[in-house]
FIRO-590035 format. One line per field, with one value per residue (C-alpha): residue number from 1; x, y, z. Coordinates in steps of 0.5 Angstrom, whole numbers. Each point is the difference from the previous one (the first is absolute). Example, Ala and Ser with C-alpha at 12.3 -4.5 7.8 and 13.67 -1.06 7.14 Angstrom:
BEGIN
lovo	c(1,2)
x	c(25,2)
y	c(-9,7)
z	c(16,-2)
//
This chain:
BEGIN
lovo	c(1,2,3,4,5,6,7,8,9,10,11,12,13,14,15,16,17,18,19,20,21,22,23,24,25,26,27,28,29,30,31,32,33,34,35,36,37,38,39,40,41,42,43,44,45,46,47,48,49,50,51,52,53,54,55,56,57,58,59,60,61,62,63,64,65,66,67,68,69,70,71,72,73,74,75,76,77,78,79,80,81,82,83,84,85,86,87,88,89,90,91,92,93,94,95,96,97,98,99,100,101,102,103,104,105,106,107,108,109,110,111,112,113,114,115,116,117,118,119,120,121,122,123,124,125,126,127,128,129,130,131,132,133,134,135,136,137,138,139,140,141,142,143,144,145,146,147,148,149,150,151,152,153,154,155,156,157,158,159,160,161,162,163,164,165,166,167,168,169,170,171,172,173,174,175,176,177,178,179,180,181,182,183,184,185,186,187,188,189,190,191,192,193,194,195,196,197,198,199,200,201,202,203,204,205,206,207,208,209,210,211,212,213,214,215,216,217,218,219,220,221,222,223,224,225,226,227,228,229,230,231,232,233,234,235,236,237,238,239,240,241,242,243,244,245,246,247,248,249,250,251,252,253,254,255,256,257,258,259,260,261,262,263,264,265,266,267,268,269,270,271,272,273,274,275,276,277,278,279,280,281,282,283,284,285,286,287,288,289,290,291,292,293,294,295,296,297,298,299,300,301,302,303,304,305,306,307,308,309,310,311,312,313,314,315,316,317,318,319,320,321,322,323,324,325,326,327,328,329,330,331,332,333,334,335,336,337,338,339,340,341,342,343,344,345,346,347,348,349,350,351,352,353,354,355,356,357,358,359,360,361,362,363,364,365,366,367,368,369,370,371,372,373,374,375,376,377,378,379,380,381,382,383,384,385,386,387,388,389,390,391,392,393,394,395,396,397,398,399,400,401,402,403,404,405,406,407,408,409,410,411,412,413,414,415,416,417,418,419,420,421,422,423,424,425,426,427,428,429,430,431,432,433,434,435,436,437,438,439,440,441,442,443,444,445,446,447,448,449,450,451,452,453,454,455,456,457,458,459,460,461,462,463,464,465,466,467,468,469,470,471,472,473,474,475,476,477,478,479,480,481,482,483,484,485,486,487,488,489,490,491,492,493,494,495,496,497,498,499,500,501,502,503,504,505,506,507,508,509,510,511,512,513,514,515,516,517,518,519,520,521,522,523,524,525,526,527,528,529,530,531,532,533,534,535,536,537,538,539,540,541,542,543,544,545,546,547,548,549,550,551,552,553,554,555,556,557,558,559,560,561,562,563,564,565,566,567,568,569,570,571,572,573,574,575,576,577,578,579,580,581,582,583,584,585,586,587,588,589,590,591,592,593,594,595,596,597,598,599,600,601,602,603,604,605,606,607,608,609,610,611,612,613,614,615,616,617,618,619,620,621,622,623,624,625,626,627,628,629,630,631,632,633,634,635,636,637,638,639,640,641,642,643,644,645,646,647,648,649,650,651,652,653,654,655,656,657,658,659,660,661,662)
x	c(57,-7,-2,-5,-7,0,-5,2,-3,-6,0,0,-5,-5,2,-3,-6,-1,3,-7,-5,1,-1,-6,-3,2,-3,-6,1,3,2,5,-1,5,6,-1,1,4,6,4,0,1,6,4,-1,3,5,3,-2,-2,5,-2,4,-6,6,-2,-7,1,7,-2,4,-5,-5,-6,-6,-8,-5,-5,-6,1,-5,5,4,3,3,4,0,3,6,1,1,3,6,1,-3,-3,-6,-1,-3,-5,-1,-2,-5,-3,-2,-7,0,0,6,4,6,-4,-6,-5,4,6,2,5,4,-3,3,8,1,-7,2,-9,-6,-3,-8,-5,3,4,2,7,2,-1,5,4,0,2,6,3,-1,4,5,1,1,5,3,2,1,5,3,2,-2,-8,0,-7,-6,-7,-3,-7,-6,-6,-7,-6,-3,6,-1,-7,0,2,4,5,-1,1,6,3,-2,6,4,2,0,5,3,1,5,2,-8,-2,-7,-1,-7,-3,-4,-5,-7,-4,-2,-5,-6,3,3,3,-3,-7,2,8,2,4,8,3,8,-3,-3,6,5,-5,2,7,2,5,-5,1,-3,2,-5,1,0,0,6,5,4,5,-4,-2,7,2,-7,2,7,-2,-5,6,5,-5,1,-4,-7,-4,-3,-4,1,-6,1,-6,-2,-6,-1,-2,5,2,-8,-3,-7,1,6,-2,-8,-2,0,7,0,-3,-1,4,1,-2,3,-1,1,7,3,-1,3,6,0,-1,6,3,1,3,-2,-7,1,-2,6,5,6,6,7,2,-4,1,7,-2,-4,6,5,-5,-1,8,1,-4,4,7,-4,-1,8,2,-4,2,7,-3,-4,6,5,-6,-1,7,0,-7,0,-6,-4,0,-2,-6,-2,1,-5,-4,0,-2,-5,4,-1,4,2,-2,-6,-5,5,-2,-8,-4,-4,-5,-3,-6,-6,4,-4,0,-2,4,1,4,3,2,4,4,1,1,6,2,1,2,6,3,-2,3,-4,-7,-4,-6,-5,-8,-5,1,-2,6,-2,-6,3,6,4,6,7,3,7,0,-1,-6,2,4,5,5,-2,-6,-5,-7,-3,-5,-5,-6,-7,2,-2,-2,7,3,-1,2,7,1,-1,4,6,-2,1,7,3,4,-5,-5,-6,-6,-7,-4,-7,-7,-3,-6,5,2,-6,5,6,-4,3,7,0,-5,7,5,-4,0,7,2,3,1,-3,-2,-6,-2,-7,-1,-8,-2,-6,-8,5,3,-6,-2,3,-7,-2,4,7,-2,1,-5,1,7,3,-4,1,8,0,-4,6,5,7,-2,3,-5,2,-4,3,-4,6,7,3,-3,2,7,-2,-4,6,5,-3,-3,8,1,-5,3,-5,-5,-2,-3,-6,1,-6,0,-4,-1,-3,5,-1,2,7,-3,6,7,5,2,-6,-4,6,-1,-8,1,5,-6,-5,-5,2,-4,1,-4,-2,-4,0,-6,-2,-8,1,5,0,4,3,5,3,-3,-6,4,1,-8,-1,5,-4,-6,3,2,-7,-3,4,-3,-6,4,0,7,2,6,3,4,4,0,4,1,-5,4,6,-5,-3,7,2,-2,-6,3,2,-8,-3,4,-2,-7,-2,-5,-4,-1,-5,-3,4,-1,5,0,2,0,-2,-4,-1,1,5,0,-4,4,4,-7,-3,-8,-2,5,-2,3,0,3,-3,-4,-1,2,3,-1,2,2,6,2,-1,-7,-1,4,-5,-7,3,0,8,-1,0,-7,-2,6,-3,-7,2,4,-6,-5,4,1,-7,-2)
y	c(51,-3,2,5,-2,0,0,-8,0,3,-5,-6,4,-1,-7,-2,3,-2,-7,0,3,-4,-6,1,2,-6,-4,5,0,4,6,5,6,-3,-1,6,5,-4,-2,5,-1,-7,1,5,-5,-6,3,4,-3,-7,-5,-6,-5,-2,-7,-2,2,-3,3,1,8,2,6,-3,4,0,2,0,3,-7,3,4,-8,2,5,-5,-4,5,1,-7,-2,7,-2,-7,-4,-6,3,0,5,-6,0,7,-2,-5,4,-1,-7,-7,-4,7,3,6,-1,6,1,-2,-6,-2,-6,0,5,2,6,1,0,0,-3,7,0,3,7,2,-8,2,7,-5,-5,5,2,-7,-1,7,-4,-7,5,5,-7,-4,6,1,-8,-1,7,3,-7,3,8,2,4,-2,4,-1,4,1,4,4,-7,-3,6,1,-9,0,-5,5,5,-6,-3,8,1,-5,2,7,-4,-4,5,-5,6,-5,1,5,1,2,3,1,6,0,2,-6,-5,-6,4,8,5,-2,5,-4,-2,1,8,-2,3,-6,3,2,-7,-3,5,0,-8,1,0,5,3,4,2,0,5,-2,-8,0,3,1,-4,4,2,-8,-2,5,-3,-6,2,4,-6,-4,5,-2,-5,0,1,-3,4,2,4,3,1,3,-3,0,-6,-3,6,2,-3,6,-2,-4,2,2,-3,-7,-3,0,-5,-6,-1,0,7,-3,0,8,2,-5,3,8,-2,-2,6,4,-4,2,-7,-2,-7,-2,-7,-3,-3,4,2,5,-2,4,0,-7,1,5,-5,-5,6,0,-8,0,4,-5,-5,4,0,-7,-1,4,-4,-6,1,4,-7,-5,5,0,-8,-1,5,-3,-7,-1,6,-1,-7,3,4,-5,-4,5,3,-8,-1,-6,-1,-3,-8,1,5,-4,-3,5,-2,0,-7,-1,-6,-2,2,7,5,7,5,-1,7,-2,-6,5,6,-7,-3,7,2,-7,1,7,-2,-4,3,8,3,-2,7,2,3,2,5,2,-6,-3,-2,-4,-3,-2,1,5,-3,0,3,4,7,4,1,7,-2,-3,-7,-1,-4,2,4,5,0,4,-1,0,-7,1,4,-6,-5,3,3,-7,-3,7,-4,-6,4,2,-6,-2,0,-4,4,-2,4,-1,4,-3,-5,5,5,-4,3,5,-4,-3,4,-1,-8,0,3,-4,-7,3,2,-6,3,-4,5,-2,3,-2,1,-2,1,-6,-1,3,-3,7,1,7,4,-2,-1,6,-4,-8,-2,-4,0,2,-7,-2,7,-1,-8,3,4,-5,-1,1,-5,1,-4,0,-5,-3,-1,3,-5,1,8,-2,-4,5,5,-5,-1,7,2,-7,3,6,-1,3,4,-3,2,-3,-1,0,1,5,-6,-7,-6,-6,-3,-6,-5,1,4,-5,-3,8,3,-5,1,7,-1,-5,6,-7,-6,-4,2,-5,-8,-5,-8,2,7,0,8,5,7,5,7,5,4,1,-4,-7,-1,1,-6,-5,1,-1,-6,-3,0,-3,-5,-2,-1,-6,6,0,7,2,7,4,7,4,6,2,-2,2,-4,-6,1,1,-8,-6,-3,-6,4,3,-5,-4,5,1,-7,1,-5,2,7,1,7,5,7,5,7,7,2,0,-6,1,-4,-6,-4,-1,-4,-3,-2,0,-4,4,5,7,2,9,6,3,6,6,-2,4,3,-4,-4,-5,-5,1,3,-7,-4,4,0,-7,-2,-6,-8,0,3,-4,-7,2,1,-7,-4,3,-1,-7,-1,3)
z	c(-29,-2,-8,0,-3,-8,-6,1,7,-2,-6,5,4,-7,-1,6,-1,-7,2,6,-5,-6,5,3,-6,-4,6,0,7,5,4,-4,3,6,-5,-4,6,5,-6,2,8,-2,-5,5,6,-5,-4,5,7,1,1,-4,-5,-6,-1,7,3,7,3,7,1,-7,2,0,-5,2,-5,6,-6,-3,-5,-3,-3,-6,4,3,-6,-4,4,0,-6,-2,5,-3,5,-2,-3,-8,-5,0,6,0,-7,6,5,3,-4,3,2,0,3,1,3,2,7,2,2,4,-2,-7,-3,2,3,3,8,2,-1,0,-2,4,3,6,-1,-3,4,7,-4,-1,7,2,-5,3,7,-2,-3,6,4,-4,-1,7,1,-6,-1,-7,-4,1,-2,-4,-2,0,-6,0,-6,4,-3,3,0,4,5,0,3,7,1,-4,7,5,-4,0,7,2,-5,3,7,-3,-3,-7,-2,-7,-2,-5,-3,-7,1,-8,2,-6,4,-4,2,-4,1,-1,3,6,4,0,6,2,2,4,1,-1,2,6,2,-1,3,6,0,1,-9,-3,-6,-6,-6,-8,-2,-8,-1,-6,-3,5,0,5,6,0,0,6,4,0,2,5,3,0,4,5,4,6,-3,-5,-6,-4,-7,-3,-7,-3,-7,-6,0,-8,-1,-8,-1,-3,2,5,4,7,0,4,-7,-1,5,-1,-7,-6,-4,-6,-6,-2,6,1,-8,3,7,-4,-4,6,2,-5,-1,-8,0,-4,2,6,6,-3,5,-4,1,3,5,0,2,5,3,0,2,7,1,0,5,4,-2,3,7,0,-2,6,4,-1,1,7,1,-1,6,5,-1,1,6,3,-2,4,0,-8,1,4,-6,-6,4,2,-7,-2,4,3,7,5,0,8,0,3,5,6,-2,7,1,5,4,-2,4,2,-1,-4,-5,-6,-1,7,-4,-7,5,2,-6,-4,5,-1,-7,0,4,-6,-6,0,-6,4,2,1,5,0,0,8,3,2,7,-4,-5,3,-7,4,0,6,2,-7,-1,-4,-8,-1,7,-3,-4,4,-2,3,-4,4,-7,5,-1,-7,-4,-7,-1,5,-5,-5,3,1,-7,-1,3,-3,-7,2,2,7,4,4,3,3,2,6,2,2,-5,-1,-2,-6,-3,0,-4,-5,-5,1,2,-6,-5,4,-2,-7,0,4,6,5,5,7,3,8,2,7,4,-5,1,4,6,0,6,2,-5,-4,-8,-3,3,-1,-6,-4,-8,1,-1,-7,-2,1,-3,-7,-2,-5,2,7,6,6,5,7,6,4,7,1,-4,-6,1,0,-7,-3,1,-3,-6,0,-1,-5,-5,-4,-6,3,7,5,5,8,4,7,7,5,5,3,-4,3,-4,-4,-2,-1,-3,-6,-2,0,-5,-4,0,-1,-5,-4,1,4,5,4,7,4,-5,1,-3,-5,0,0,-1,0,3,-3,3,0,6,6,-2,-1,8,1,-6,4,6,-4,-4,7,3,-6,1,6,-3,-6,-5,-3,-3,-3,2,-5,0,-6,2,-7,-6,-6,3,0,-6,-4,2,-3,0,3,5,1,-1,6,5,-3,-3,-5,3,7,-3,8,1,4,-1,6,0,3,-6,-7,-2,-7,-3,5,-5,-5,6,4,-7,-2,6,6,5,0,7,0,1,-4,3,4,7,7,6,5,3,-6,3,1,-7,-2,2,-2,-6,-1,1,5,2,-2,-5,-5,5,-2,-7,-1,3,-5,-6,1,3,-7)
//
């Protein structure tokens, strides 16, 4: 039978709080009023609910914790440390500081015990969908090795953002019954009363989404109500849920406690001493923690430490049992991937003509073949971007790995990093390369992150066609290559397509972003020598004795630079034609390397690409020549829009003859 609650549960409740406060008001910056109200949904949760191990982080059957309003960091920090993870009380006393374990917003993989990267809102309740999603899959894939909630502590804020709708959207499809939201209901946001712009039933939203809902009327203080919500959220296991827990945010804050500006701002160092005695809290010192709630935190951290016992012993029986089923899930809990994955990889003859959209689906399944946990679906457009893996069901049948994310792809990126925070699972996304306006926010945490994230785009370029300026992308390559820690890799022909993949799946420091045409493109070269150019970033696809010139191009733009390389050559100019698929991977080789491919000497340079020419001339140089697209396309066949636009022969022949004419 579970203990009731006590005077020390209250105490722990306060320890939290005033831990969060004294934080944020040694760094005179911070969010307390977050910490202040949500304590005691929090303290329930952990003490009583979330099966983690503070002695081991990572064990792949703990609950997973979200604090999607990342504002609200001391939070999280305060639990951490309170449960024995390795977070000391001088971590605490660094919060906000450089080179600290206790940044602004969490982070994940700089901080044990922080499963996301959650900064700007509603990035973290779509993680948390993400993570329910790789549980419900191993699950049914490994049995009872694989058997855990998803918890997540969303806000107005995160509520107000719409990724939150569309990532709960799928959910309730889903039917993610091992999914809970916490719903800190406190009626504030930064500006004010939340009721400046959200009046909305939230219960009724997400019960109109498929979502069990409930409502703890009194989050400040009973203890027992949030204690049977979360029980009663479990005992669901066909919907997800949402528990809305009303709160006061900046609660026990005489002047402050339910305004706006207990949000953003320390309390000050009046108003931290009367929310401590309003607290009741005896201590005058700061960063003080009672025994006896020290105990009381260890009693609960050890309960964690029990599950994680049991599991081991399950987890030795079932490896016995299933030898090679366990060695899928080591692996794929490891980020290992088979010796033989790349052996079904698709080769093409050089001069076979397609689109490498075409090529991706091809190499895709190819892949997927040989490596299990990889998963993954697109914004409904899989007859576009040719991402659907064939002979496999849709996500939810069984262990079916198309995920049908719908027109959805600000969420779908970061239900992917979702599952890349879980562990286990590969995932990888598709839409339109114009759409990744969408997903910028996601791909741009998952670099922060080091998520090995795979993002398709497909329909390039203005050689999209009819579609017009709002489908053709222009700026879109420069925006996605400005991102640190981003791999963009844009191939020229079929074989670079399969390259592009198997390096995209080799990477795990970073996400990476594929690029690929609507239109056909003649294939280039053979499969080896493209590999290893992709996996260098450059190669040169056509040489010469002596280079007068060098053109430079990516994607479906290099075919068009051999065909001017060779008309010139007619005419006694001798030009060097290089692929760059990939200027990140370029720039991280040697300079050995580089100036092996780009001589120094040889300054006649001319860059083609549909796209802004920004960028370009750190690779051509002072004297070189840009040849993109600095405008918006057009509607027409993208074969006219191509050439009116300037991707030909003879603008790149025109361009060589100048410069070495000046």
């Amino acid at each position: 039978m579970t203990r009731p609650f006590d005077d020390t549960d209250r105490l722990c409740v306060n320890t939290i709080r005033t831990l969060s406060i004294d934080a944020v008001e040694k760094a005179n910056s911070g969010h307390p009023g977050m910490p202040l109200g949500a304590a005691p949904m929090a303290w329930v949760l952990w003490s009583r609910h979330l099966k983690h191990d503070p002695k081991d982080p990572t064990w792949p059957d703990r609950d997973r914790f979200v604090l999607s309003g990342g504002h609200g960091s001391m939070l999280i920090y305060s639990l951490l440390h309170l449960f024995g993870y390795d977070l000391s009380i001088e971590d605490i006393q660094n919060f906000r500081q450089w080179g600290s374990k206790t940044p602004g917003h969490p982070e994940f993989g700089h901080t044990a015990g922080v499963e996301a990267t959650t900064g700007p809102l509603g990035q973290g309740s779509a993680n948390a969908v993400g993570m329910a999603m790789a549980e419900q899959w191993w699950a049914r894939m490994a049995g009872e090795v694989v058997d855990h909630h998803t918890y997540a502590i969303v806000t107005d804020g995160d509520l107000m953002e719409g990724i939150s709708a569309e990532a709960a959207s799928l959910a309730g499809y889903l039917g993610l019954g091992k999914l809970i939201y916490l719903y800190d209901s406190n009626d504030v946001t930064l500006d004010g009363p939340a009721d400046l712009a959200f009046r909305e039933d939230v219960t009724a939203r997400y019960a109109a989404y498929g979502w069990h809902v409930q409502t703890v009327e009194n989050g400040d203080d009973d203890l027992d109500a949030l204690d049977a919500a979360i029980h009663a959220a479990k005992s669901d296991a066909a919907r997800p849920s949402l528990i809305e827990v009303k709160t006061t945010i900046g609660f026990g804050s005489p002047k402050k406690a339910g305004t706006s500006s207990a949000h953003g701002s320390p309390l000050g160092e009046d108003e931290v001493a009367a929310t401590k005695k309003a607290l009741g809290w005896d201590a005058t010192e700061p960063f003080h923690v009672p025994a006896e709630a020290r105990v009381r935190f260890e009693e609960a951290a050890a309960r964690g430490t029990t599950a994680h016992t049991a599991w081991n012993s399950r987890y030795t029986q079932w490896k016995a049992a299933s030898p090679e089923l366990e060695a899928t899930f080591h692996d794929a809990q490891a980020g290992v991937l088979p010796a033989d994955f790349t052996s079904d990889l698709p080769r093409w003859e050089k001069g076979e003509k397609l689109a490498t959209r075409a090529a991706n689906g091809e190499a895709l399944n190819a892949l997927a073949r040989r490596v299990p946990w990889l998963l993954g679906g697109d914004a409904d457009l899989s007859g576009s971007t040719k991402t659907r893996l064939k002979d496999e069901p849709d996500f939810g049948e069984g262990t079916g790995r198309n995920v049908r994310f719908g027109v959805r792809e600000h969420a779908m990126g970061a239900i992917a990093n979702g599952m890349l925070y879980h562990g286990g699972i590969r995932p990888y996304t598709a839409t339109f390369f114009v759409f990744s306006d969408y997903m910028r926010p996601p791909i741009r945490l998952a670099a922060l992150s080091h998520l090995p994230l795979i993002s398709v785009f497909t329909h390039d370029s203005v050689g999209v066609g009819e579609d017009g300026p709002t489908h053709q992308p222009i700026e879109h390559l420069a925006a996605l290559r400005a991102i640190p820690n981003l791999q963009v890799i844009r191939p020229a022909d079929a074989n670079e397509t399969a390259g592009a993949w198997k390096v995209a799946l080799e990477t795990t420091d970073r996400p990476t972003a594929l690029v690929f045409t609507r239109q056909g493109v003649p294939t280039i070269s053979d499969p080896d020598a493209a590999h290893a150019g992709v996996d260098q970033g450059a190669w040169i696809v056509r040489d010469v004795d002596t280079p007068q010139a060098i053109a430079l191009a990516s994607g479906s733009e290099v075919h068009v630079a051999i065909e001017a390389a060779d008309a010139l050559q007619s005419e006694g100019i001798a030009v060097r034609v290089v692929s760059m698929p990939s200027w990140e991977r370029f720039a991280a080789q040697d300079a050995a390397v580089r100036d092996a491919i780009l001589p120094p000497d040889v300054t006649a340079r001319v860059a083609l690409e549909a796209g802004v020419s920004m960028g370009w001339h750190r690779w051509v140089g002072d004297r070189g020549v840009v040849l993109g697209i600095d405008r918006f396309g057009a509607s027409a066949p993208g074969g006219t829009v191509l050439k009116e636009m300037g991707m030909t022969t003879d603008r790149v022949t025109d361009a060589v003859r100048d410069l070495l004419a000046g």
